[in-house]
Backbone as JSON Lines, residues from 0, in Angstrom:
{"i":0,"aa":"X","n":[-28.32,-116.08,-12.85],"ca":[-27.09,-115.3,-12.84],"c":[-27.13,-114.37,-11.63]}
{"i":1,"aa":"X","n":[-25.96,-114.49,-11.1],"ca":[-25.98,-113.73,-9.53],"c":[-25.76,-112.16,-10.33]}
{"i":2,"aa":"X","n":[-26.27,-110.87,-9.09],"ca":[-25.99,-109.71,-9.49],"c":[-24.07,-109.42,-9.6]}
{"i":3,"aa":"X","n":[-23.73,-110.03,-8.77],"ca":[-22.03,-110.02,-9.53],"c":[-22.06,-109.96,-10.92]}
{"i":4,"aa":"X","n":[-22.47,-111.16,-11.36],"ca":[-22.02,-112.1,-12.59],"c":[-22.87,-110.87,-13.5]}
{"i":5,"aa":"X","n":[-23.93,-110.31,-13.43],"ca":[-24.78,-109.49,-14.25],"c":[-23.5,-108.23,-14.27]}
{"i":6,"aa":"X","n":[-23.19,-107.03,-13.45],"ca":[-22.38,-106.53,-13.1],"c":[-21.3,-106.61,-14.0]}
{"i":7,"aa":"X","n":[-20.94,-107.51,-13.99],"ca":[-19.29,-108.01,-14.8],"c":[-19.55,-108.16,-16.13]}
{"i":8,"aa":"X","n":[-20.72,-108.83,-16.37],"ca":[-20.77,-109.1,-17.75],"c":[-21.7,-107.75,-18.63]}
{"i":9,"aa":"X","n":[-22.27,-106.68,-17.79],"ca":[-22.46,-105.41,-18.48],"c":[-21.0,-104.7,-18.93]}
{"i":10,"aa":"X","n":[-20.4,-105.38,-17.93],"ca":[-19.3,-104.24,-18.18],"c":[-18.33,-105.01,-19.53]}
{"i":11,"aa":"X","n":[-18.09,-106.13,-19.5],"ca":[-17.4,-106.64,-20.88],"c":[-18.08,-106.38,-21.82]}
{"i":12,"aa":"X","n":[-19.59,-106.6,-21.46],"ca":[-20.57,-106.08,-23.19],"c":[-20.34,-104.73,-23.54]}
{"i":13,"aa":"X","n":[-20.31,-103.95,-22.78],"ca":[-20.16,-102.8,-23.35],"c":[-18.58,-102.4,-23.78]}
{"i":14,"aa":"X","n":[-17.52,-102.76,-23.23],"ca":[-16.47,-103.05,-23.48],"c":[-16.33,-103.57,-25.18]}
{"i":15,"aa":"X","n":[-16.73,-104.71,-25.34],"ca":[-16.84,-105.62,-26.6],"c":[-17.91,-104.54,-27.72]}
{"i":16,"aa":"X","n":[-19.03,-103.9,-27.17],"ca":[-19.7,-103.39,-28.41],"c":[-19.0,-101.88,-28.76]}
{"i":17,"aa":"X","n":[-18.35,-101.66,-27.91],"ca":[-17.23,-100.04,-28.02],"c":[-16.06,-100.53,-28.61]}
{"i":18,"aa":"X","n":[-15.62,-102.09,-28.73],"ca":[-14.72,-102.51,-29.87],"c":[-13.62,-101.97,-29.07]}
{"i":19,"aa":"X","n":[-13.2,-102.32,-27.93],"ca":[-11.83,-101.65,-26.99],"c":[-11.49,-102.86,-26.54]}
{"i":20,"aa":"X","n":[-9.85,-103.33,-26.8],"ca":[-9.43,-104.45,-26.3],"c":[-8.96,-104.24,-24.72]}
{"i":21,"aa":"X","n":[-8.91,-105.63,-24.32],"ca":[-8.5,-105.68,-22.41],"c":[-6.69,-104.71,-22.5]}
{"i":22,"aa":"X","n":[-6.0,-105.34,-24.09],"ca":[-4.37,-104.02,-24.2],"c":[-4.75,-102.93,-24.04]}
{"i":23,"aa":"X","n":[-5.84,-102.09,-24.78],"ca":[-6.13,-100.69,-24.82],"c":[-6.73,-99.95,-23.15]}
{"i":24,"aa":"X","n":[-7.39,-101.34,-22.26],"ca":[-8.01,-100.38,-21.17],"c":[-6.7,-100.75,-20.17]}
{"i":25,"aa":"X","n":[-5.65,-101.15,-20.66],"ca":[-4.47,-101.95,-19.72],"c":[-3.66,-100.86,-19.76]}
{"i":26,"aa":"X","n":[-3.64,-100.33,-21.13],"ca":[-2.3,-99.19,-21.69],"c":[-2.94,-98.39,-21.13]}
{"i":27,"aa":"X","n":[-4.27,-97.79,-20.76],"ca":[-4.55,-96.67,-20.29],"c":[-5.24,-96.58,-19.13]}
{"i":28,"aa":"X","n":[-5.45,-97.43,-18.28],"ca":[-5.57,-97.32,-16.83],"c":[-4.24,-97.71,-16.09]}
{"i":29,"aa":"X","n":[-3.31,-98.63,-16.75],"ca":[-2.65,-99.2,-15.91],"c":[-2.56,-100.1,-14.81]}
{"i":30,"aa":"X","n":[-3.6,-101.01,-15.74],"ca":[-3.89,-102.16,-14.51],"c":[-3.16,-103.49,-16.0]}
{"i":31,"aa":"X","n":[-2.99,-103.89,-14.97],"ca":[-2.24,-105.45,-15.7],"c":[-3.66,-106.24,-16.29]}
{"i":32,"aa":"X","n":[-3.22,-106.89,-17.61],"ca":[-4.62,-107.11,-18.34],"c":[-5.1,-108.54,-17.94]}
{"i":33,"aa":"X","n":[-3.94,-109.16,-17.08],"ca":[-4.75,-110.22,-16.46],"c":[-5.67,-110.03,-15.74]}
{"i":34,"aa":"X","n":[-5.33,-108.97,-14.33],"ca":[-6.11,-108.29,-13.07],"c":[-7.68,-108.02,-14.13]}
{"i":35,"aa":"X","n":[-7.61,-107.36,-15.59],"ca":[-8.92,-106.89,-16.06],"c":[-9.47,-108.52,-16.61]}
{"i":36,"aa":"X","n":[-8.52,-109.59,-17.15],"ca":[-9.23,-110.92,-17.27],"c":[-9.88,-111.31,-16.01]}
{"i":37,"aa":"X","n":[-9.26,-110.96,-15.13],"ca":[-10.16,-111.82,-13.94],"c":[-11.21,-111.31,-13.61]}
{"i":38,"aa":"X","n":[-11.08,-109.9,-13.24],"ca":[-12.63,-109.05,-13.69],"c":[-13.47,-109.71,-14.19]}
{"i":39,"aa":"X","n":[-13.48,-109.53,-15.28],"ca":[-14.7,-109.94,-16.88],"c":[-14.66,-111.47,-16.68]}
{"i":40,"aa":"X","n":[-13.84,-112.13,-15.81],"ca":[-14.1,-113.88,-15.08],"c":[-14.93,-113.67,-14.26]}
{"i":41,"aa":"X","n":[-15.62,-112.96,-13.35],"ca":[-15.52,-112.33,-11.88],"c":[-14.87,-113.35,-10.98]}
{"i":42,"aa":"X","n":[-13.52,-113.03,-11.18],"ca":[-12.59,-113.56,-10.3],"c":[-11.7,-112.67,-9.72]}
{"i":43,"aa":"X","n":[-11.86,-112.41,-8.51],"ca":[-11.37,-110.84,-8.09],"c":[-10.41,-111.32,-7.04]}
{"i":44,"aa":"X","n":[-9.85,-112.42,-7.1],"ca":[-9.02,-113.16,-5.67],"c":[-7.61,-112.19,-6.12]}
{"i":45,"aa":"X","n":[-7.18,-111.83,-7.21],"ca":[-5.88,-110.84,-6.89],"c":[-6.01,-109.87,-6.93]}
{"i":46,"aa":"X","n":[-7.27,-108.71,-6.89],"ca":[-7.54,-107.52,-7.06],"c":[-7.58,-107.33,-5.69]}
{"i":47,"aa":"X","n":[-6.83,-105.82,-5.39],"ca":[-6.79,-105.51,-3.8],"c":[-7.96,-105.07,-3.39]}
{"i":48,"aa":"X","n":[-8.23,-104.7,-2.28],"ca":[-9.32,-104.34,-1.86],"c":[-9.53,-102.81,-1.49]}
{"i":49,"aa":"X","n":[-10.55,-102.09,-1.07],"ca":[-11.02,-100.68,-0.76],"c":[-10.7,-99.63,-2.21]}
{"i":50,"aa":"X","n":[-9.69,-98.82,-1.41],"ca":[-9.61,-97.67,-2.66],"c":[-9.34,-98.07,-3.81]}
{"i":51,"aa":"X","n":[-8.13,-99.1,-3.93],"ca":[-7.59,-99.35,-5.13],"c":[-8.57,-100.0,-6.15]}
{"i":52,"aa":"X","n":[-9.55,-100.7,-5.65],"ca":[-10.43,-101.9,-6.39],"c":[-11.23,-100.71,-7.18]}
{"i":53,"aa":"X","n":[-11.65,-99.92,-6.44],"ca":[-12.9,-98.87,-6.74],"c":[-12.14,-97.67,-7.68]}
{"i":54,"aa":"X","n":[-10.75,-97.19,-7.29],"ca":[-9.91,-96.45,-8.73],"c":[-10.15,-97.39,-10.26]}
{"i":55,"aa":"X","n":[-9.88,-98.76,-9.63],"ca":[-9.36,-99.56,-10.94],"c":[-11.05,-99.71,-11.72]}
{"i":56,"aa":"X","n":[-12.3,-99.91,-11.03],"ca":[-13.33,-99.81,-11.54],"c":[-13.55,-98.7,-12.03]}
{"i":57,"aa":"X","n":[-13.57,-97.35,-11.25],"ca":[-13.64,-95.92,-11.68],"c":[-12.96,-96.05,-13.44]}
{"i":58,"aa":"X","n":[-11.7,-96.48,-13.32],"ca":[-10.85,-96.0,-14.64],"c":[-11.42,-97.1,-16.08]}
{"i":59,"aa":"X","n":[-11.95,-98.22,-15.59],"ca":[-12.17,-98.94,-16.76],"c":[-13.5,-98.53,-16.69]}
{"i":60,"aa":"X","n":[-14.64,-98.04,-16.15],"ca":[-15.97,-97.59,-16.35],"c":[-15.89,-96.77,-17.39]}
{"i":61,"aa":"X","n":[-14.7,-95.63,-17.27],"ca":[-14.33,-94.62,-17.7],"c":[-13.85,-94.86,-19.22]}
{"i":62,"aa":"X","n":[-12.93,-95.64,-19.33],"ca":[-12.34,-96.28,-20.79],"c":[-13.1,-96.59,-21.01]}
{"i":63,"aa":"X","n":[-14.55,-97.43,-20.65],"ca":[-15.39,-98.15,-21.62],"c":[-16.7,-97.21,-22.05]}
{"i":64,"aa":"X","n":[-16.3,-96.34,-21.52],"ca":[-17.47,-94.85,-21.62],"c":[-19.11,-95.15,-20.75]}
{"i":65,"aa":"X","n":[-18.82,-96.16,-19.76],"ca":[-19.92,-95.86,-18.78],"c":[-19.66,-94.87,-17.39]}
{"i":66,"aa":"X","n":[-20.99,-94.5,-17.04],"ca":[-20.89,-93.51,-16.08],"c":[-20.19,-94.33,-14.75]}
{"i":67,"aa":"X","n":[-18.9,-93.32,-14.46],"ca":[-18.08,-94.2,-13.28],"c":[-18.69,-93.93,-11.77]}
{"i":68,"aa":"X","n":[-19.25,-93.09,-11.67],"ca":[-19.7,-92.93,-10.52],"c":[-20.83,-94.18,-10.28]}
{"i":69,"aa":"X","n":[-21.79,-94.36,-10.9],"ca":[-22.51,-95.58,-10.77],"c":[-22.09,-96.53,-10.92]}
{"i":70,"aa":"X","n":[-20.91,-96.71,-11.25],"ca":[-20.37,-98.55,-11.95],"c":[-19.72,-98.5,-10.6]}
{"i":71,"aa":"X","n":[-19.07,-97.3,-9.53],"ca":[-18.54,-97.73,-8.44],"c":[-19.15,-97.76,-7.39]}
{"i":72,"aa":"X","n":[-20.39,-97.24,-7.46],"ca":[-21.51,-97.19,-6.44],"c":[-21.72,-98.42,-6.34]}
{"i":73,"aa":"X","n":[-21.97,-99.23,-7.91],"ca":[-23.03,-100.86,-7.57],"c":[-21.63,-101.6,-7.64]}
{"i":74,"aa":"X","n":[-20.66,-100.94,-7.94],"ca":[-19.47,-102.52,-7.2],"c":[-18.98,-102.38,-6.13]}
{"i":75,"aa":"X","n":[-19.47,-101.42,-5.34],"ca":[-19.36,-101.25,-4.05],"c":[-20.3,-102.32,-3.1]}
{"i":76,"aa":"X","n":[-21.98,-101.87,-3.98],"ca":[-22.54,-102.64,-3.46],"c":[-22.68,-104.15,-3.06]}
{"i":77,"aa":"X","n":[-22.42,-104.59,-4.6],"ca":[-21.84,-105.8,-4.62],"c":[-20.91,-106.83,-4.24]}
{"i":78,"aa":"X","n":[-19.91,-105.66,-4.25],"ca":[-18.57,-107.07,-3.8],"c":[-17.73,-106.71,-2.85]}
{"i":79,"aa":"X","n":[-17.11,-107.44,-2.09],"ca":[-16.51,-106.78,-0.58],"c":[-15.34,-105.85,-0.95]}
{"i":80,"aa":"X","n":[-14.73,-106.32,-2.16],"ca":[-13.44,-105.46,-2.35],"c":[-13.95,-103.82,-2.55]}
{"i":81,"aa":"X","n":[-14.68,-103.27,-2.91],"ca":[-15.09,-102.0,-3.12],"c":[-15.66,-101.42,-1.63]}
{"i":82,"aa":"X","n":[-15.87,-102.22,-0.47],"ca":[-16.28,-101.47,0.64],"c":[-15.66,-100.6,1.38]}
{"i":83,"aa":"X","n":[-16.9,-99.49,1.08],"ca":[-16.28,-98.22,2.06],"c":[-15.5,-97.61,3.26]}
{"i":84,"aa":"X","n":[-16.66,-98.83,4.06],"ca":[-16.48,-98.68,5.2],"c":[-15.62,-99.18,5.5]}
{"i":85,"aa":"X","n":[-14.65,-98.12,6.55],"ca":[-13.47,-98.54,7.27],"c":[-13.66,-99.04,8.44]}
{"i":86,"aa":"X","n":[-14.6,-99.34,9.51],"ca":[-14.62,-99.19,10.76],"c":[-13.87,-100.61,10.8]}
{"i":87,"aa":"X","n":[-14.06,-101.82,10.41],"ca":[-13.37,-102.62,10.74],"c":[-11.46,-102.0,10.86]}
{"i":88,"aa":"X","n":[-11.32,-101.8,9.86],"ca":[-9.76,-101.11,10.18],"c":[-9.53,-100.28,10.83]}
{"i":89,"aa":"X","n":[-10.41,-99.03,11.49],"ca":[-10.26,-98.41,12.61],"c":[-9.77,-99.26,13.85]}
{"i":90,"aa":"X","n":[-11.37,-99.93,14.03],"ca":[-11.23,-101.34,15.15],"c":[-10.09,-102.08,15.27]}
{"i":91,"aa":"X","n":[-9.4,-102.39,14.31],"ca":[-8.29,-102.86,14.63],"c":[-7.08,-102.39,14.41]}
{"i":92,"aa":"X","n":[-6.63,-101.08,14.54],"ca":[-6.18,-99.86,14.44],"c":[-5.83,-99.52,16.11]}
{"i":93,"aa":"X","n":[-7.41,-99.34,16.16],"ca":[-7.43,-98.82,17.68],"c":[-7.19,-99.94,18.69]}
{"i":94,"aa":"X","n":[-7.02,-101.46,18.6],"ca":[-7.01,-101.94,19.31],"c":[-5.78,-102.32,19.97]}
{"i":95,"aa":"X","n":[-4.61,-102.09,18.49],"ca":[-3.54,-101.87,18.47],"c":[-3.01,-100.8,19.38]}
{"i":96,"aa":"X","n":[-3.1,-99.56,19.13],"ca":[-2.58,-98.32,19.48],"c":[-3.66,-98.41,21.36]}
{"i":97,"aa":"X","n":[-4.26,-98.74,21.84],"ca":[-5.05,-98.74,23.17],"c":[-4.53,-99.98,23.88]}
{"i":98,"aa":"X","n":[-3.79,-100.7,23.57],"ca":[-3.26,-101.95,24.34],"c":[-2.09,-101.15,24.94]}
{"i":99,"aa":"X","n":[-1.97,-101.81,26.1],"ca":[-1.09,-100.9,27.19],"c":[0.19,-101.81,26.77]}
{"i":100,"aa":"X","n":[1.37,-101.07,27.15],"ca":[2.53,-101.32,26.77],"c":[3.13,-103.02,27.59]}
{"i":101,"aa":"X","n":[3.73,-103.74,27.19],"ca":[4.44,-104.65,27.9],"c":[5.24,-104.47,28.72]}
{"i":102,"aa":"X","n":[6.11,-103.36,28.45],"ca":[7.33,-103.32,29.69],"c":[6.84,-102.4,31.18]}
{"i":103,"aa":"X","n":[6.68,-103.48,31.95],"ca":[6.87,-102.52,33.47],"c":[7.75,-102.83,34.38]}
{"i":104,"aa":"X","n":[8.19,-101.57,34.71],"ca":[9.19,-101.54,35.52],"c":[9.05,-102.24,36.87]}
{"i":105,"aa":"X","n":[10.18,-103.2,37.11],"ca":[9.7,-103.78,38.33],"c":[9.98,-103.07,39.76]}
{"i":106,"aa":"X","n":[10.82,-102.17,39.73],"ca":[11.33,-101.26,40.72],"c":[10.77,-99.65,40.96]}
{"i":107,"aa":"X","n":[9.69,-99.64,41.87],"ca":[9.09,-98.26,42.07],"c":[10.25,-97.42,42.48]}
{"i":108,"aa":"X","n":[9.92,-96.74,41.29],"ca":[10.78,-95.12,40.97],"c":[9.91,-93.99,42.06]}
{"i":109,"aa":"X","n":[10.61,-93.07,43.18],"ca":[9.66,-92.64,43.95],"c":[10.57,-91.22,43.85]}
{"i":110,"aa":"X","n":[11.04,-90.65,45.6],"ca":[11.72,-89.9,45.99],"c":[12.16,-90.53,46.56]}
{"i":111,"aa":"X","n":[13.86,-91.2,46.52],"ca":[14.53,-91.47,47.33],"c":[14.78,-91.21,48.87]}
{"i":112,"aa":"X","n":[15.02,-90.07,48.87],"ca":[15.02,-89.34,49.78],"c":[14.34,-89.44,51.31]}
{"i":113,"aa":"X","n":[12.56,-89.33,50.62],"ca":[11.9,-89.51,51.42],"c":[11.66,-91.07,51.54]}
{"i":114,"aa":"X","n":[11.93,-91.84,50.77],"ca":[11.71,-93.12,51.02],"c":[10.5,-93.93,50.73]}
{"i":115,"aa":"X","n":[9.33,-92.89,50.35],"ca":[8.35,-93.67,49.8],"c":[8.46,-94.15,48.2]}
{"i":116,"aa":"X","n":[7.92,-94.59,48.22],"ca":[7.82,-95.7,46.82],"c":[6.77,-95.71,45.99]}
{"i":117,"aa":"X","n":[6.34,-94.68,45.82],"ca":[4.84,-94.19,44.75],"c":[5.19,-93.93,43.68]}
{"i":118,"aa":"X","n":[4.46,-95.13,42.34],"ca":[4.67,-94.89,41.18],"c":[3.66,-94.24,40.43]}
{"i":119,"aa":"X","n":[4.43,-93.61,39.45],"ca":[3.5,-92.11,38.92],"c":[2.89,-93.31,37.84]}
{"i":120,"aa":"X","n":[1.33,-93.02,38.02],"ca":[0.57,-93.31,36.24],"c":[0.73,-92.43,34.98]}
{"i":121,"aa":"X","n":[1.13,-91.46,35.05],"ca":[1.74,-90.41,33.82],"c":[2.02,-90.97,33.15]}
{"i":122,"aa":"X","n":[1.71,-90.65,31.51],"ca":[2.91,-91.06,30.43],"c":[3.62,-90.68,30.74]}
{"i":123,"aa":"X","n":[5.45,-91.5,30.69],"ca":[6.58,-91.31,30.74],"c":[7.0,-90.69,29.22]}
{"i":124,"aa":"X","n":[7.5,-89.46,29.37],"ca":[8.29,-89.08,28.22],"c":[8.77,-89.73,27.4]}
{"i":125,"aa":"X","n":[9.33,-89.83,25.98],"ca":[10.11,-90.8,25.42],"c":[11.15,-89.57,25.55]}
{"i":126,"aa":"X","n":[12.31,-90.41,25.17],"ca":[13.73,-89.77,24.81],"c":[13.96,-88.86,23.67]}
{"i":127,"aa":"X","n":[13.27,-89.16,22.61],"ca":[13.47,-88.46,21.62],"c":[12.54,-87.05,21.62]}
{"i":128,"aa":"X","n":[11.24,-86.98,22.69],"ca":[10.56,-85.6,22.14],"c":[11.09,-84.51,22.64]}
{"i":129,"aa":"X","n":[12.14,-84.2,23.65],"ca":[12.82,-83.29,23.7],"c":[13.47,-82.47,22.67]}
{"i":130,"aa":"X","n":[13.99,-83.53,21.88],"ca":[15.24,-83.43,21.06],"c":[13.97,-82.91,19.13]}
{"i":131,"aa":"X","n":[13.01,-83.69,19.35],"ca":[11.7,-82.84,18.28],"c":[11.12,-81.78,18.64]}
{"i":132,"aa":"X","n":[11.02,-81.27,19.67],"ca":[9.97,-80.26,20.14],"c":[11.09,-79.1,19.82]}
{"i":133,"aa":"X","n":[12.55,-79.27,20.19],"ca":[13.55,-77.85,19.92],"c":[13.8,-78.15,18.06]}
{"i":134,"aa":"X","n":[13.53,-79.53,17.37],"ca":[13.65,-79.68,15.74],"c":[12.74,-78.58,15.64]}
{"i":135,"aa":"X","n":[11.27,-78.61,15.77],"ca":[10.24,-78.19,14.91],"c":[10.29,-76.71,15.89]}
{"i":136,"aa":"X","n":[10.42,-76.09,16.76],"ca":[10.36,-74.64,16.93],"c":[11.89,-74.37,16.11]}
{"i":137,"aa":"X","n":[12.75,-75.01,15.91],"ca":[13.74,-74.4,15.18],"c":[13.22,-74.3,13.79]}
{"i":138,"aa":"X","n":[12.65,-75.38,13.3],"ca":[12.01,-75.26,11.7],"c":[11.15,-74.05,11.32]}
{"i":139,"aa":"X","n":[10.02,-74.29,12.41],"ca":[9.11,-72.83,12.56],"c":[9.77,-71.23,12.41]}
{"i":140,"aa":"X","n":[10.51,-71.55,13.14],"ca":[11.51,-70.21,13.11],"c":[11.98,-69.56,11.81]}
{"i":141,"aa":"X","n":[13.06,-70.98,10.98],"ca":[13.3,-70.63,9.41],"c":[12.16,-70.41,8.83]}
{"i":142,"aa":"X","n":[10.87,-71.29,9.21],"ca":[9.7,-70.83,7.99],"c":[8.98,-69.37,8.13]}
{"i":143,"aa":"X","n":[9.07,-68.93,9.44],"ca":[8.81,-67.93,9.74],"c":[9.42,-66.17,8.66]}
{"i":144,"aa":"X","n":[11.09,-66.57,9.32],"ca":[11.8,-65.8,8.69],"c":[11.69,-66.0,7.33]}
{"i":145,"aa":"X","n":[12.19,-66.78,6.81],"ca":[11.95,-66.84,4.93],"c":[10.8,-66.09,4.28]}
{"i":146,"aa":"X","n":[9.41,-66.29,5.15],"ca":[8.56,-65.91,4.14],"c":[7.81,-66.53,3.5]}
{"i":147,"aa":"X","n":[6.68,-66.22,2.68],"ca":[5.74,-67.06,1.65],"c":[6.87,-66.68,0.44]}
{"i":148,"aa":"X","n":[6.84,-67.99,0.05],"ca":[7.68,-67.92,-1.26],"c":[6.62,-67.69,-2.81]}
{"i":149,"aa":"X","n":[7.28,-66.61,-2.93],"ca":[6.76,-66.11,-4.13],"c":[7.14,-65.8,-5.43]}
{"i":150,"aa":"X","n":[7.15,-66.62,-6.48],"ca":[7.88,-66.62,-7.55],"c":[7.96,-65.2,-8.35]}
{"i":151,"aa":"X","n":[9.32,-65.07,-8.92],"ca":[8.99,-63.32,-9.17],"c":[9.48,-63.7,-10.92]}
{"i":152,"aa":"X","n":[8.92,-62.51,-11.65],"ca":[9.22,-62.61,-13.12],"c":[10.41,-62.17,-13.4]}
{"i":153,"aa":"X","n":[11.06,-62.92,-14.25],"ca":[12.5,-61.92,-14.44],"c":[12.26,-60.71,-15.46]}
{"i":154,"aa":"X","n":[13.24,-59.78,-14.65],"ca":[13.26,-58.51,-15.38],"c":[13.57,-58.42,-16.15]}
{"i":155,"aa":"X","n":[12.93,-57.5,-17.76],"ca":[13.35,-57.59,-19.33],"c":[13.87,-56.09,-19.43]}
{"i":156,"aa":"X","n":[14.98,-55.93,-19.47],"ca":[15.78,-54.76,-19.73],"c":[15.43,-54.54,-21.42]}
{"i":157,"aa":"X","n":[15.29,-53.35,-21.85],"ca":[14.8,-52.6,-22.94],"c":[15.98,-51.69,-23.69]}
């Protein structure tokens, strides 16, 4: 028996000897009681992956009265859906957002005037941060003036 399969099937035994049906940990975690059949199958092909896998373990550790912090530690260890680590999604995050733009201008923007033709490497402004930079000092301003909002008791006349 692989450590998965051990894993999964602690967790239905104890499930089964606490006498708690897959309706009762369904009605109270809120996971669909198939998603918990496939579990206790270890068949995890529709269970999402990262945070959500490791809430949904957290909450049925929890219903079945084992300690959740360890039941999400070793299904972390175990199975890819519980992995921590983000760097792969950084990595391709960043690879996204660091790829240089497609559109270049085919006509060097210079000084007319003088006639040379030197194009600036600068980020070019977008259009819209003008029009945000006067939003949010105007917002600042109201939050400024208003105040910390502070709930007051109503007064009991005697």
């Amino acid at each position: 028996m692989s450590p998965q399969e051990t894993f999964v099937t602690r967790l239905r035994r104890h499930r089964q000897r606490c006498r708690i049906s897959l309706d009762e940990i369904a009605a109270e975690t809120r996971v669909k009681r198939d998603l918990l059949e496939a579990l206790e199958n270890n068949d995890l092909s529709e269970w999402p992956r990262g945070l959500y896998a490791r809430a949904w373990i957290r909450a049925y550790a929890t219903s079945v009265g084992i300690d959740a912090g360890d039941a999400v530690d070793e299904f972390c260890r175990l199975f890819p859906h519980g992995d921590r680590r983000v760097h792969g999604t950084i990595r391709e995050i960043a690879v996204i957002v660091a790829e240089p733009p497609a559109y270049r201008d085919e006509f060097a923007h210079g000084d007319r005037r003088a006639g040379s033709a030197q194009v600036s490497d600068e980020p070019v402004q977008s259009w819209h941060e003008p029009a945000a930079q006067g939003v949010r000092a105007w917002w600042f301003r109201i939050m400024a003036a208003a105040g910390p909002y502070i709930p007051r008791r109503p007064r009991t006349t005697l």
